[in-house]
PyMOL Python script that loads the backbone (N, CA, C, O; Angstrom):
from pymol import cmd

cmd.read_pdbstr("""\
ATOM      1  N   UNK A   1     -17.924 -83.712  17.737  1.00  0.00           N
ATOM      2  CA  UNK A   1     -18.502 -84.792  18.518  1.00  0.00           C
ATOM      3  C   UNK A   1     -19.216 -85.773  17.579  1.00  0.00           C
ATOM      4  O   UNK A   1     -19.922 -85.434  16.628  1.00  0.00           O
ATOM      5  N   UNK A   2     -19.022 -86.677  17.853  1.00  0.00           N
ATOM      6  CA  UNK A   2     -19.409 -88.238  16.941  1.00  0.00           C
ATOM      7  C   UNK A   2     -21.038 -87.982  17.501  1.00  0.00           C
ATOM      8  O   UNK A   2     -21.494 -87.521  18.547  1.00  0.00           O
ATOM      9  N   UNK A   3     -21.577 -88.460  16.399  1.00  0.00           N
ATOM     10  CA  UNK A   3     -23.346 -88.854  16.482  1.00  0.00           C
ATOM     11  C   UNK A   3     -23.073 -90.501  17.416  1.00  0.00           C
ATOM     12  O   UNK A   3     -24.003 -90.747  18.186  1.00  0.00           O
ATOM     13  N   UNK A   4     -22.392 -91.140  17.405  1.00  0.00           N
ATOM     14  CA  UNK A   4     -22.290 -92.786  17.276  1.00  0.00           C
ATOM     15  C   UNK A   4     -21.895 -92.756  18.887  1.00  0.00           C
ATOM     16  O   UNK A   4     -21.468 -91.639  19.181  1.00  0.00           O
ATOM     17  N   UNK A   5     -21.916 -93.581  19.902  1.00  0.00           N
ATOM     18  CA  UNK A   5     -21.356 -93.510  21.026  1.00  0.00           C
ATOM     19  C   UNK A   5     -19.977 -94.280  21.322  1.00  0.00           C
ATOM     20  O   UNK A   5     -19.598 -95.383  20.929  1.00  0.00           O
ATOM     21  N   UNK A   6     -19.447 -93.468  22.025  1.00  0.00           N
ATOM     22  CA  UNK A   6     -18.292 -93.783  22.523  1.00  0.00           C
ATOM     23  C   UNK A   6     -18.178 -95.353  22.711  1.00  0.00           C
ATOM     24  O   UNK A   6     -19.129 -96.002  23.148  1.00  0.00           O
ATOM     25  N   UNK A   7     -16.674 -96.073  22.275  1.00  0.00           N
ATOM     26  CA  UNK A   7     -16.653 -97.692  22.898  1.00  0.00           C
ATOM     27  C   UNK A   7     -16.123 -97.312  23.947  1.00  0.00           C
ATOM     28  O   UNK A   7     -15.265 -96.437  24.062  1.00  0.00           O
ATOM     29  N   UNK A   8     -16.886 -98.318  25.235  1.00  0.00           N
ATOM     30  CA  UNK A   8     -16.178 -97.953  26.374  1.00  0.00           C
ATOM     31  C   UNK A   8     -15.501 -99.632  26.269  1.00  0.00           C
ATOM     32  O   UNK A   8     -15.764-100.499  27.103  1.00  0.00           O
ATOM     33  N   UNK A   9     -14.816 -99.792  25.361  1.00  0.00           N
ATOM     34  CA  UNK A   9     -14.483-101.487  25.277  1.00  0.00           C
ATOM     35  C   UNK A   9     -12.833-101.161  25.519  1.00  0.00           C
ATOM     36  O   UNK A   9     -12.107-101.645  26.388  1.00  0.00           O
ATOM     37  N   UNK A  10     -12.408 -99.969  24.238  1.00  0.00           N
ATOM     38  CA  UNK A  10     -11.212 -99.688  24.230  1.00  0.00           C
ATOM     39  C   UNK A  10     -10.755 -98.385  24.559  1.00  0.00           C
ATOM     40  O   UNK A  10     -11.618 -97.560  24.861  1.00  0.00           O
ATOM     41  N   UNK A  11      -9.432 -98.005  24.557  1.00  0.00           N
ATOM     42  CA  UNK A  11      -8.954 -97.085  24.775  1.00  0.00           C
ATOM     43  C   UNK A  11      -8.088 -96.307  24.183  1.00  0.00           C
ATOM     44  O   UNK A  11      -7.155 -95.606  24.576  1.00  0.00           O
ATOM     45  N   UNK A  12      -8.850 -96.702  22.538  1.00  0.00           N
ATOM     46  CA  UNK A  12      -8.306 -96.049  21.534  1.00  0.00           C
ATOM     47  C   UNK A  12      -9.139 -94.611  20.751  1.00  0.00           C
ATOM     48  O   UNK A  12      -8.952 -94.061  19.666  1.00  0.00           O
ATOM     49  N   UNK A  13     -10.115 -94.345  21.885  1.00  0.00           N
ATOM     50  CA  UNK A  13     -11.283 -93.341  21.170  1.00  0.00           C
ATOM     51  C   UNK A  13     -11.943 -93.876  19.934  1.00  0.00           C
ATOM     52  O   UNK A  13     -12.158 -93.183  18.939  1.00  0.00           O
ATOM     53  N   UNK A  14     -12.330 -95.455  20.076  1.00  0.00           N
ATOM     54  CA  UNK A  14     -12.927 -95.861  18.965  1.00  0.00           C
ATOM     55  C   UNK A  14     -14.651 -95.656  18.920  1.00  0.00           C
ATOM     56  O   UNK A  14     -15.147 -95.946  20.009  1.00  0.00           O
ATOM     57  N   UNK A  15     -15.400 -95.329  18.150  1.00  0.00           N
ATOM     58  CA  UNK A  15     -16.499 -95.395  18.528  1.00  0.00           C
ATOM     59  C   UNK A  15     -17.884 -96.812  17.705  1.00  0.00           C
ATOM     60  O   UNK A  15     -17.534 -97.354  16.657  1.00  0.00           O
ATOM     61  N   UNK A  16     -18.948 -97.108  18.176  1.00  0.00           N
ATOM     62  CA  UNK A  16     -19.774 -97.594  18.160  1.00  0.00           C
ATOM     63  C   UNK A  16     -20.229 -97.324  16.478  1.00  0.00           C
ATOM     64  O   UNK A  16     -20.419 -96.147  16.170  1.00  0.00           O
ATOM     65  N   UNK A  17     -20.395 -98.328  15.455  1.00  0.00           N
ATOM     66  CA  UNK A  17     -20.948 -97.946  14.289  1.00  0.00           C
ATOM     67  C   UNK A  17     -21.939 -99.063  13.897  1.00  0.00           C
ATOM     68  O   UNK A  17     -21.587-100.234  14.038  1.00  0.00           O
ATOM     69  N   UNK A  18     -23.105 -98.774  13.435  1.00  0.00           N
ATOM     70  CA  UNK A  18     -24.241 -99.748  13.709  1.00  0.00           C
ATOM     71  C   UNK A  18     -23.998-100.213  12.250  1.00  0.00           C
ATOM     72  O   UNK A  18     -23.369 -99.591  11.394  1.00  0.00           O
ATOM     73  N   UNK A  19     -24.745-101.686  12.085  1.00  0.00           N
ATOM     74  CA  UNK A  19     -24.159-102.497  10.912  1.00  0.00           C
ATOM     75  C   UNK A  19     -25.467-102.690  10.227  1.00  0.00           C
ATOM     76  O   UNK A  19     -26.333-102.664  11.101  1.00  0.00           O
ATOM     77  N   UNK A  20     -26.064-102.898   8.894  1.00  0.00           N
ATOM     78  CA  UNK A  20     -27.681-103.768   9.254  1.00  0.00           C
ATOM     79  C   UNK A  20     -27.374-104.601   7.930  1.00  0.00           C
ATOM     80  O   UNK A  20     -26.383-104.390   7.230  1.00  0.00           O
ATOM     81  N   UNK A  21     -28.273-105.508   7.687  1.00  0.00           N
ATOM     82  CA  UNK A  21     -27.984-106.920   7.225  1.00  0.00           C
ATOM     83  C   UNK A  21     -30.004-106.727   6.150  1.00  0.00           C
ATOM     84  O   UNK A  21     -30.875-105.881   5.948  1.00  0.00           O
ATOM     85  N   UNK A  22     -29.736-107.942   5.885  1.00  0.00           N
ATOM     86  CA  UNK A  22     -31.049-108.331   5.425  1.00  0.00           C
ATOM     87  C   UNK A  22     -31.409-109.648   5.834  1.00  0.00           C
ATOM     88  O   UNK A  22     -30.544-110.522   5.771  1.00  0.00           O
ATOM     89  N   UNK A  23     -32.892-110.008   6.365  1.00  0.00           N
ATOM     90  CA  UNK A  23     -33.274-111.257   7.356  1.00  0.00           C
ATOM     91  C   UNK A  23     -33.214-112.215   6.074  1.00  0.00           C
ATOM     92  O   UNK A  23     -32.767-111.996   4.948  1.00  0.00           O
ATOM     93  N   UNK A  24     -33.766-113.258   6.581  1.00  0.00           N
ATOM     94  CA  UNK A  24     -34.258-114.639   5.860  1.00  0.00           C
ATOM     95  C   UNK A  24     -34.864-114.297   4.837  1.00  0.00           C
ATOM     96  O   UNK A  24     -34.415-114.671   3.753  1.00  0.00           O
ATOM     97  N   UNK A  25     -36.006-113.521   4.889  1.00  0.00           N
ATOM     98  CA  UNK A  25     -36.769-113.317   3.817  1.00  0.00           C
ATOM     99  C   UNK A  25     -36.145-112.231   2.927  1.00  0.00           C
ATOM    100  O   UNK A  25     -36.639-112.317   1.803  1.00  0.00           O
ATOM    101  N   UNK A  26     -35.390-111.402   3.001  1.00  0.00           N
ATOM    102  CA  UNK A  26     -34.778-110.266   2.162  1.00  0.00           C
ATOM    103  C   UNK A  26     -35.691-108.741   2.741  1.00  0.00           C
ATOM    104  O   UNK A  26     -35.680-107.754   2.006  1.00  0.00           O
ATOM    105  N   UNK A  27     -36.299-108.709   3.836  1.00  0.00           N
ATOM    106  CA  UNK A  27     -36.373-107.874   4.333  1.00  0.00           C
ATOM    107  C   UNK A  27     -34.891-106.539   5.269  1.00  0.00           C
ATOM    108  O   UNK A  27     -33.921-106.921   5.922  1.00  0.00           O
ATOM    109  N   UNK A  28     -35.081-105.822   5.120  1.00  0.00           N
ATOM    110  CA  UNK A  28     -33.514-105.321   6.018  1.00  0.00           C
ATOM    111  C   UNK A  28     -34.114-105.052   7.266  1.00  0.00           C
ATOM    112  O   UNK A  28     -35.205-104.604   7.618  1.00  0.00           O
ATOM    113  N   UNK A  29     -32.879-105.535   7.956  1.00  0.00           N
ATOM    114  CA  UNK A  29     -32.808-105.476   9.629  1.00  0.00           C
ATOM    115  C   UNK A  29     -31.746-104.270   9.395  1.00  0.00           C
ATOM    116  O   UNK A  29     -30.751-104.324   8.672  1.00  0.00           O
ATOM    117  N   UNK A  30     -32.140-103.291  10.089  1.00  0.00           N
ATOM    118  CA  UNK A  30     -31.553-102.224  10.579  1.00  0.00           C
ATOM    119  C   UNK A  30     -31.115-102.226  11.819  1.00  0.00           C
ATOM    120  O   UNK A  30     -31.847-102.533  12.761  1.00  0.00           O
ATOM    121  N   UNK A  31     -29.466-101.769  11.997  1.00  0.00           N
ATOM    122  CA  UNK A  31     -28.676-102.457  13.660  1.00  0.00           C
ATOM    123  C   UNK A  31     -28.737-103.506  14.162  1.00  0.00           C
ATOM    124  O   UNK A  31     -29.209-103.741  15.274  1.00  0.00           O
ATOM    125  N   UNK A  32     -28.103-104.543  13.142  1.00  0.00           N
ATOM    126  CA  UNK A  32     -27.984-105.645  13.386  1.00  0.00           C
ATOM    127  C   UNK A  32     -27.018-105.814  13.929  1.00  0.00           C
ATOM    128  O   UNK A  32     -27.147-106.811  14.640  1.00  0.00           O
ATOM    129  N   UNK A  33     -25.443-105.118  14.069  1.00  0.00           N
ATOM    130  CA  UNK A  33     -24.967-105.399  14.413  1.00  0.00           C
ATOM    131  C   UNK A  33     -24.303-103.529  15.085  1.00  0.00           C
ATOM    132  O   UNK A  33     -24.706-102.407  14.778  1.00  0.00           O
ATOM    133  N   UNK A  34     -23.174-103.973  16.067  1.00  0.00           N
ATOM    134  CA  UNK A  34     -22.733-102.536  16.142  1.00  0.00           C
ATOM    135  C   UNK A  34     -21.263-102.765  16.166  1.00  0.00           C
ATOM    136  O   UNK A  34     -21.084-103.979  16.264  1.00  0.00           O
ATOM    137  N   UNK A  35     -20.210-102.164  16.122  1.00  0.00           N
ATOM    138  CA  UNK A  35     -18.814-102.823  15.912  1.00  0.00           C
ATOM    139  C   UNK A  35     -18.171-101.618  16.656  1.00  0.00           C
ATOM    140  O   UNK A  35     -18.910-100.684  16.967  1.00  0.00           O
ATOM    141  N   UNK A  36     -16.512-101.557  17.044  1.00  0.00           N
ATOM    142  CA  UNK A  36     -16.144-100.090  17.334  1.00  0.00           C
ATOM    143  C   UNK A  36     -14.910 -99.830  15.744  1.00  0.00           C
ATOM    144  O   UNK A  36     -14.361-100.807  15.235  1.00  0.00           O
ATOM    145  N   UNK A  37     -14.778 -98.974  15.423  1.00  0.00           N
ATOM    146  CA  UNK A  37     -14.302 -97.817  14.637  1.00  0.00           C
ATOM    147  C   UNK A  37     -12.971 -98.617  14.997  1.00  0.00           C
ATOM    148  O   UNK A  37     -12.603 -99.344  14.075  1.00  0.00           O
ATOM    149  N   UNK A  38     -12.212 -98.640  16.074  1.00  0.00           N
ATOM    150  CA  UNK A  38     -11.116 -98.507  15.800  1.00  0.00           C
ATOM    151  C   UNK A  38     -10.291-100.200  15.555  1.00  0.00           C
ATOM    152  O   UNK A  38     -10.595-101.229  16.158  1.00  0.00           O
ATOM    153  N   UNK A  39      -9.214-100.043  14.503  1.00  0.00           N
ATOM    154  CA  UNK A  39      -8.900-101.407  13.969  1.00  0.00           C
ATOM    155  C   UNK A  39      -7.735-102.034  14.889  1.00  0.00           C
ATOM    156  O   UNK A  39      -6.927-102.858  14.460  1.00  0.00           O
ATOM    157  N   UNK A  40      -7.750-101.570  16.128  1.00  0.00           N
ATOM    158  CA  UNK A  40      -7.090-102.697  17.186  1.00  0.00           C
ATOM    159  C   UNK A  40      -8.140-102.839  18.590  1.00  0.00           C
ATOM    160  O   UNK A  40      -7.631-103.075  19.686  1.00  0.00           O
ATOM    161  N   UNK A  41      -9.758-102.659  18.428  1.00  0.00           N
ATOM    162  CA  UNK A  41     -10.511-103.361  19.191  1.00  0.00           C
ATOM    163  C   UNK A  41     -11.699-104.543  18.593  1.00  0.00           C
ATOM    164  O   UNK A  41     -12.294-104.599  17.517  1.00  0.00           O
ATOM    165  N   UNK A  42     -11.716-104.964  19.171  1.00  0.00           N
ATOM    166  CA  UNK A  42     -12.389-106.294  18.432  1.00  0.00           C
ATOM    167  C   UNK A  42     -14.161-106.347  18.745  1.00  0.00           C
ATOM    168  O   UNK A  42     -14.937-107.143  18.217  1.00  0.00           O
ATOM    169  N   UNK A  43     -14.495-105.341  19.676  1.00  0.00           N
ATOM    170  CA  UNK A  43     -15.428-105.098  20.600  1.00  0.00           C
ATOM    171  C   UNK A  43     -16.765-105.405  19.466  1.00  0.00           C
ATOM    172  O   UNK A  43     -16.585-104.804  18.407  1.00  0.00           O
ATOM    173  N   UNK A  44     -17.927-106.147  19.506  1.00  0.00           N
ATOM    174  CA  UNK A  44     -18.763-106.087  18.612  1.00  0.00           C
ATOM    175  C   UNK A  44     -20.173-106.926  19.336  1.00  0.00           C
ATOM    176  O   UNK A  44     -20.195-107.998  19.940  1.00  0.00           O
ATOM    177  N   UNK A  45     -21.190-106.064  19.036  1.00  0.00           N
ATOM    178  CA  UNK A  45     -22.397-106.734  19.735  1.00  0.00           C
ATOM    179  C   UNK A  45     -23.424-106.944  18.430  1.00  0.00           C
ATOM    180  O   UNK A  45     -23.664-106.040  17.629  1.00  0.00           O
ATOM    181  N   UNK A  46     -23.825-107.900  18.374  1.00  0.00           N
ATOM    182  CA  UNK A  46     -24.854-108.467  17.563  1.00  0.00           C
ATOM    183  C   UNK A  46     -26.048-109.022  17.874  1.00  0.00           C
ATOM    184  O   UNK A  46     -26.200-109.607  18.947  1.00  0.00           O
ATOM    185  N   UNK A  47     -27.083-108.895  16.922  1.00  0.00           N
ATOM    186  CA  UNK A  47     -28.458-109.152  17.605  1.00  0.00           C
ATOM    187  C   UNK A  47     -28.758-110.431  16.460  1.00  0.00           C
ATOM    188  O   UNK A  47     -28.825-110.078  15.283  1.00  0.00           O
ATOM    189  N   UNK A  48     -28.925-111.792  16.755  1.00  0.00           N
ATOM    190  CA  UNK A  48     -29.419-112.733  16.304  1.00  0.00           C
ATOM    191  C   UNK A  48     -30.732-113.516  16.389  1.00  0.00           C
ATOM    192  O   UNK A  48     -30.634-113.989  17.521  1.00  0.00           O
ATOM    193  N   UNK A  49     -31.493-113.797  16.069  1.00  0.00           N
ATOM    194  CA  UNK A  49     -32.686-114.194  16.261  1.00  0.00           C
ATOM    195  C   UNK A  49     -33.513-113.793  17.654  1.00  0.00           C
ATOM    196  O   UNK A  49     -34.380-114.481  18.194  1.00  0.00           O
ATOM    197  N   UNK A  50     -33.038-112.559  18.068  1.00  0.00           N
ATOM    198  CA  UNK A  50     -33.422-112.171  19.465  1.00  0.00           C
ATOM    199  C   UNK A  50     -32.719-112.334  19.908  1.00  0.00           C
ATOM    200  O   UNK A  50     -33.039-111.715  20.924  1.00  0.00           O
ATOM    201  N   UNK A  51     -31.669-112.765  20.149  1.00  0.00           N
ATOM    202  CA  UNK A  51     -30.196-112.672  21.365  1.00  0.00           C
ATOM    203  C   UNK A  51     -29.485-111.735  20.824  1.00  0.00           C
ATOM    204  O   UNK A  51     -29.559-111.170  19.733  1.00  0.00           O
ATOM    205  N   UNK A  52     -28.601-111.605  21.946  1.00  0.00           N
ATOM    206  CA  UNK A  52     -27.565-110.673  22.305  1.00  0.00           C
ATOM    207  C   UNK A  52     -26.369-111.379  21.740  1.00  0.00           C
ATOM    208  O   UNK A  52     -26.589-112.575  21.927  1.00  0.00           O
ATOM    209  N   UNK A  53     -25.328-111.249  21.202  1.00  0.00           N
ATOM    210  CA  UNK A  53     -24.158-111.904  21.445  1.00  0.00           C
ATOM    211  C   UNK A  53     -23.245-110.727  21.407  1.00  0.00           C
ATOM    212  O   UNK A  53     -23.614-109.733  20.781  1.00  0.00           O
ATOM    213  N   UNK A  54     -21.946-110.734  22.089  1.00  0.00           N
ATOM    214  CA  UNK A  54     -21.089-110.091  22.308  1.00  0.00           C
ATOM    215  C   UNK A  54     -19.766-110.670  22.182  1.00  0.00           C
ATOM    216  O   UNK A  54     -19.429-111.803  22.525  1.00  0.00           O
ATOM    217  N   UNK A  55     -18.963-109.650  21.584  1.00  0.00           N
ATOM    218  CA  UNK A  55     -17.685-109.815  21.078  1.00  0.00           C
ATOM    219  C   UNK A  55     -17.511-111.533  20.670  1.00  0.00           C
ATOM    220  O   UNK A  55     -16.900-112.379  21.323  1.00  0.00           O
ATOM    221  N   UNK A  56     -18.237-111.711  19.418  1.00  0.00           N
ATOM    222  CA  UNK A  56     -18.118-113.103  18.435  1.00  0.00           C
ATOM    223  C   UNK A  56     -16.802-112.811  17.570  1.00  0.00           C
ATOM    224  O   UNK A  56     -16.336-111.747  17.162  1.00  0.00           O
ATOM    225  N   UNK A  57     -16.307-114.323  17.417  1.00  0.00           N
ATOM    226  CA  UNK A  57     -15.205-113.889  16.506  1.00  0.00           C
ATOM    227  C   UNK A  57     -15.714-113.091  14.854  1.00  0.00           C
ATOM    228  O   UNK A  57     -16.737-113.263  14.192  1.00  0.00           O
ATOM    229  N   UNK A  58     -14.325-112.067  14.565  1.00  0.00           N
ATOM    230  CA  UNK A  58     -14.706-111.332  13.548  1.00  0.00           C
ATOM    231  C   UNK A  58     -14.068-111.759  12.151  1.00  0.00           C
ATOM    232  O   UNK A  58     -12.897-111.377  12.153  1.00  0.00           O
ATOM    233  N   UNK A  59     -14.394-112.420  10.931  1.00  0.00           N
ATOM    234  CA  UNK A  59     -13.992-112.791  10.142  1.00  0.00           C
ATOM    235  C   UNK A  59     -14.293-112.304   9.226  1.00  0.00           C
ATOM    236  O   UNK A  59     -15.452-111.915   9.084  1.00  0.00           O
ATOM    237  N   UNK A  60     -13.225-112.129   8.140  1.00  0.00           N
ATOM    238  CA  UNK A  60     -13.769-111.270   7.327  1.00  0.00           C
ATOM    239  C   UNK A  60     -14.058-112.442   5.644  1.00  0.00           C
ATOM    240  O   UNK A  60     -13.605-113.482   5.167  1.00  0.00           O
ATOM    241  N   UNK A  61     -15.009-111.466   5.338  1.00  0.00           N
ATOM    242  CA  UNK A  61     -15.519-112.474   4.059  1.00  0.00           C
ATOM    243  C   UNK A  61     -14.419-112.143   2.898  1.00  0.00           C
ATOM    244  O   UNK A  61     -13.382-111.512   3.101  1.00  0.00           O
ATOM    245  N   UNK A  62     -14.867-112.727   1.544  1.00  0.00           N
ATOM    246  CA  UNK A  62     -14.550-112.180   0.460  1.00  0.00           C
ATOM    247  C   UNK A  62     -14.686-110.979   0.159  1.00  0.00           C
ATOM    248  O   UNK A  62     -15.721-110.387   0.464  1.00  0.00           O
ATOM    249  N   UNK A  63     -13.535-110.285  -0.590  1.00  0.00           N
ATOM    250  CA  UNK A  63     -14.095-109.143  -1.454  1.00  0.00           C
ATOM    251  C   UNK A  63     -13.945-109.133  -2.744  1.00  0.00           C
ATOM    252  O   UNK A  63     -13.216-109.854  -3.425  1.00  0.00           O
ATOM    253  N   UNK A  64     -14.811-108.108  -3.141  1.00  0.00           N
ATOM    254  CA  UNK A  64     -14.824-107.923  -4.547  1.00  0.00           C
ATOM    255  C   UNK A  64     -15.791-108.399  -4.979  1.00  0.00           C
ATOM    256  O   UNK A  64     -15.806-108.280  -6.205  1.00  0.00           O
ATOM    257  N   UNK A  65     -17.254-109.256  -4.313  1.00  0.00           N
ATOM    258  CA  UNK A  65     -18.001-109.704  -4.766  1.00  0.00           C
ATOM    259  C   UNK A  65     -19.207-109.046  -5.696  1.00  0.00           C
ATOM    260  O   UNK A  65     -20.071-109.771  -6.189  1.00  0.00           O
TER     261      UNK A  65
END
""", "prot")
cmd.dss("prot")
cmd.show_as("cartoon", "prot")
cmd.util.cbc("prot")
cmd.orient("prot")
């Protein structure tokens, strides 16, 4: 059994994996974001300056940086 909760978005048994970032100042925000596991749901909730946003488009950056 997964620690992480179930996506009830898809129906691929993907689950919930929390993301965290660092704010403005270089402090870290812990669960900033949460995404699901599996790579054909797009499902993703994010916390921005106090809002909610849900399923924002997902783009991916550079790698290798």
């Amino acid at each position: 059994m997964s620690p992480w909760p179930e996506c009830l978005a898809c129906d691929e048994q993907g689950v919930l994996v929390p993301l965290s970032d660092f704010g403005g100042q270089g402090a870290p925000v812990h669960y900033k974001a949460w995404v699901c596991t599996s790579p054909n749901c797009d499902y993703n909730l994010k916390i921005r300056n106090g809002d909610i946003h849900v399923n924002e488009p997902i783009f991916e950056g550079p790698r290798g940086r």
